[in-house]
C-alpha positions in Angstrom: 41.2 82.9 -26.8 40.9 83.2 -23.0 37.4 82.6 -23.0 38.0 79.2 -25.2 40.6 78.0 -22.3 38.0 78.9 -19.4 35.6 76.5 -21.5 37.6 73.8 -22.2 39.1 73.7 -18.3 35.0 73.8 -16.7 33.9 70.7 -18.8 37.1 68.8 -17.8 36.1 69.6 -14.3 32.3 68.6 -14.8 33.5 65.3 -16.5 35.5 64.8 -13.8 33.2 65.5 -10.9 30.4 63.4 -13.2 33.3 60.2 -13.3 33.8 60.6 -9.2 30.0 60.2 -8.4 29.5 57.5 -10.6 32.5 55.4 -8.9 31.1 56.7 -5.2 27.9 55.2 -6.6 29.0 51.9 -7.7 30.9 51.1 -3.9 28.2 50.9 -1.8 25.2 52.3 0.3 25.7 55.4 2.6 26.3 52.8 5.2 29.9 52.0 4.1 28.5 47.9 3.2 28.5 46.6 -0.5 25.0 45.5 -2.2 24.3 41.9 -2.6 23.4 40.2 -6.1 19.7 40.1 -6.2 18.0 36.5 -6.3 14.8 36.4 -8.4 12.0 34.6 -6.5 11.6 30.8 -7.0 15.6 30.0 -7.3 18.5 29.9 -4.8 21.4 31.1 -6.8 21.9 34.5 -9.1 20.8 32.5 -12.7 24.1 32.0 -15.2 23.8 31.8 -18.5 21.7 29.1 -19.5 19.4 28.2 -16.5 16.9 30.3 -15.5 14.1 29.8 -12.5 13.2 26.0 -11.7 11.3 25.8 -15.3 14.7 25.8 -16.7 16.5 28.0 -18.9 15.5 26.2 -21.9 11.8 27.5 -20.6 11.0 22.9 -21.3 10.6 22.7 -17.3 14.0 20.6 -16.7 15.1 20.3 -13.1 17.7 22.9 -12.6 21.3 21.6 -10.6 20.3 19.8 -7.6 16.4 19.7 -7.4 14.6 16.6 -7.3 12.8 16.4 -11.4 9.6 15.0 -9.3 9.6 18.1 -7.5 9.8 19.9 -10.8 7.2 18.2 -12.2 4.9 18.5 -9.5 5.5 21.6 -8.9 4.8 22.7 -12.6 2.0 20.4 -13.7 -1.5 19.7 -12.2 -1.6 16.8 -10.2 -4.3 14.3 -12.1 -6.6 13.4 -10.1 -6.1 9.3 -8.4 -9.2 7.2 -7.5 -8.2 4.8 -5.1 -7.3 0.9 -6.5 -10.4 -1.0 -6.4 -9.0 -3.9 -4.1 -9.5 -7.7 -5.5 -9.9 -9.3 -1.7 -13.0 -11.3 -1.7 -15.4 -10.1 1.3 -17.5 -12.4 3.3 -20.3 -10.5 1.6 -19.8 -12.2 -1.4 -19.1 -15.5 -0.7 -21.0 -19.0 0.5 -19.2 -21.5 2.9 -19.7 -25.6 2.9 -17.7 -28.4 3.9 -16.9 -31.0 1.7 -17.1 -34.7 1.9 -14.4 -36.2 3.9 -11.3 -37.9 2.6 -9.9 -40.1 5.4 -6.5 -41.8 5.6 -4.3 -42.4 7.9 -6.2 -42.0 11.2 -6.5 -38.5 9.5 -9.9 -37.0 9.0 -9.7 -34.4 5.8 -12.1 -31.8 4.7 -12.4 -29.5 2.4 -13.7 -25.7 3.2 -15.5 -24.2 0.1 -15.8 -20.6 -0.1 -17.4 -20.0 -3.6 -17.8 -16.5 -5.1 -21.3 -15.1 -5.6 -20.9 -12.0 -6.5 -20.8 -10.6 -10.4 -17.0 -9.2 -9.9 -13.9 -11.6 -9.8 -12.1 -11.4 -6.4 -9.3 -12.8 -4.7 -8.5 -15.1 -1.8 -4.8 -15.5 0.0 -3.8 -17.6 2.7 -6.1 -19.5 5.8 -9.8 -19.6 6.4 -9.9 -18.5 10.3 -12.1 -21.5 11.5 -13.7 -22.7 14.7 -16.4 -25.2 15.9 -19.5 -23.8 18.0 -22.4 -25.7 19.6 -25.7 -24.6 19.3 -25.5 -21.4 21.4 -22.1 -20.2 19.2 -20.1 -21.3 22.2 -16.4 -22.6 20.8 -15.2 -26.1 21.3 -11.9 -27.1 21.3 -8.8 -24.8 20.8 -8.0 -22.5 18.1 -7.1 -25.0 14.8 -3.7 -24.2 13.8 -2.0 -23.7 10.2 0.1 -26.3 8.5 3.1 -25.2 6.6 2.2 -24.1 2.8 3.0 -21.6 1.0 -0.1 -19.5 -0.2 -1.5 -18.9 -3.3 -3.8 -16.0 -4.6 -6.3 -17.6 -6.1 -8.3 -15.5 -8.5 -12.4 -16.6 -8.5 -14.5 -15.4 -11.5 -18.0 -15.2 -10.4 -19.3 -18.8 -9.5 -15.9 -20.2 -8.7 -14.6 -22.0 -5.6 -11.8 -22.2 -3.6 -10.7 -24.5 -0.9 -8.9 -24.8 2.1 -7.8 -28.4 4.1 -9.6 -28.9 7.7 -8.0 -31.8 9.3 -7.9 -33.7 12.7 -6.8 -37.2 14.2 -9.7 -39.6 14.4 -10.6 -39.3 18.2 -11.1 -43.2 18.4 -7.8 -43.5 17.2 -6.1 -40.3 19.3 -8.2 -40.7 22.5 -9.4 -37.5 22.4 -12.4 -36.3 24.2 -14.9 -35.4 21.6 -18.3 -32.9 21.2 -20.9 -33.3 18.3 -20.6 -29.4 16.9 -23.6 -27.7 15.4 -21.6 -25.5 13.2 -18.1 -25.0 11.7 -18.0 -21.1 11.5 -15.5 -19.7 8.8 -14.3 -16.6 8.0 -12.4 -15.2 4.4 -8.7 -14.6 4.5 -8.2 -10.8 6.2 -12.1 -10.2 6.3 -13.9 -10.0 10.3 -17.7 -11.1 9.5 -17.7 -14.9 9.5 -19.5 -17.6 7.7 -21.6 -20.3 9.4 -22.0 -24.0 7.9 -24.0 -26.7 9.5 -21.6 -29.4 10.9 -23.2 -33.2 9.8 -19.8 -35.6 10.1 -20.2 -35.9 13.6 -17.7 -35.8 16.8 -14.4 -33.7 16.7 -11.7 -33.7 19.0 -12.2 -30.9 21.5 -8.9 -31.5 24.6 -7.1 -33.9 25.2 -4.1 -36.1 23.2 -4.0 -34.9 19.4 -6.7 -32.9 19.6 -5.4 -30.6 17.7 -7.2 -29.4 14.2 -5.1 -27.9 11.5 -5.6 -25.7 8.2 -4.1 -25.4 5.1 -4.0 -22.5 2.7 -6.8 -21.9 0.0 -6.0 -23.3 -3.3 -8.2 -23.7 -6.8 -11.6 -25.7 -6.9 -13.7 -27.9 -4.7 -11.2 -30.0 -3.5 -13.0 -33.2 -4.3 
């Protein structure tokens, strides 16, 4: 009987003993601090019940709280490869430049700039020619021509198609302007650099002086005859 009691006594003790480490355990490090929750790699909070990392917790790759879903998405699917927009500007590559016949009225001397597409794409033109007579040697005469008020159009040319844009000026016999014969009216495509070159044959322009002034409007559909 005294031998069952000395039993029963040591594994109360060693349950005991086995109970006090396991609470010693579960308070902290040697150092006296308590252990933080672990945070799995690729999310910013311990994951509740529910989410999961940013894939979601639904494993469907929904945005977890308060990350962007493009970032998700990015993030979780291959990016497909983009080739750059193929842009619909017409380059002075593919165009021809003339001048149409003139359309006076109204001491106004009118002409219409024709740019017509050579090329085998359709292309685009918006806005003003940039414009300028030259004499024989390129040398400008007369100022800068300046644009009238219009609103632009784009004007889509198929392959063969023209556009035009107004050239006007007061008739120098009619203004007093000093004049020059030019040799050439050089043009150049909305937003392009290389310019066109079109014999001049209609004679003197207004170069300084009173209303010497030439204008331009904005490119529009067709010939403009």
């Amino acid at each position: 009987m005294t031998n069952r009691s000395l039993g029963v006594r040591r594994a109360a003790l060693l349950a005991g003993a086995v109970a006090m480490l396991g609470l010693l355990a579960g308070c902290g490090s040697g150092d006296g601090t308590a252990s933080s929750p672990r945070t799995e790699s690729g999310s910013t909070s311990p994951s509740a019940p529910g989410t999961g990392s940013t894939q979601g917790g639904d494993g469907t790759g929904s945005a977890p709280s308060g990350v962007p879903t493009d970032a998700v998405s990015n993030s979780l699917t291959p990016s497909a490869p983009r080739s750059p927009a193929a842009g619909t500007r017409c380059h002075t590559s593919e165009l021809s430049a003339s001048v149409g016949r003139n359309n006076p009225g109204a001491g106004q001397e009118n002409f219409p700039v024709v740019l017509t597409n050579e090329s085998s794409r359709t292309c685009t033109l918006y806005g003003y020619p940039g414009a300028a007579f030259v004499d024989a040697s390129g040398k400008q005469l007369g100022p800068d021509p300046k644009r009238s008020s219009g609103d632009p159009e784009t004007v889509r040319l198929a392959p063969g198609q023209s556009a035009w844009a107004g050239l006007s000026f007061a008739n120098p016999e009619v203004s007093g302007a000093s004049t020059a014969t030019p040799a050439a009216l050089v043009v150049t495509p909305p937003d392009e650099e290389d310019p066109l070159k079109v014999t001049w044959k209609s004679g003197e322009v207004p170069v300084s002086g009173n209303e010497s002034s030439v204008r331009l409007i904005p490119f529009s559909p067709g010939t403009g005859g």
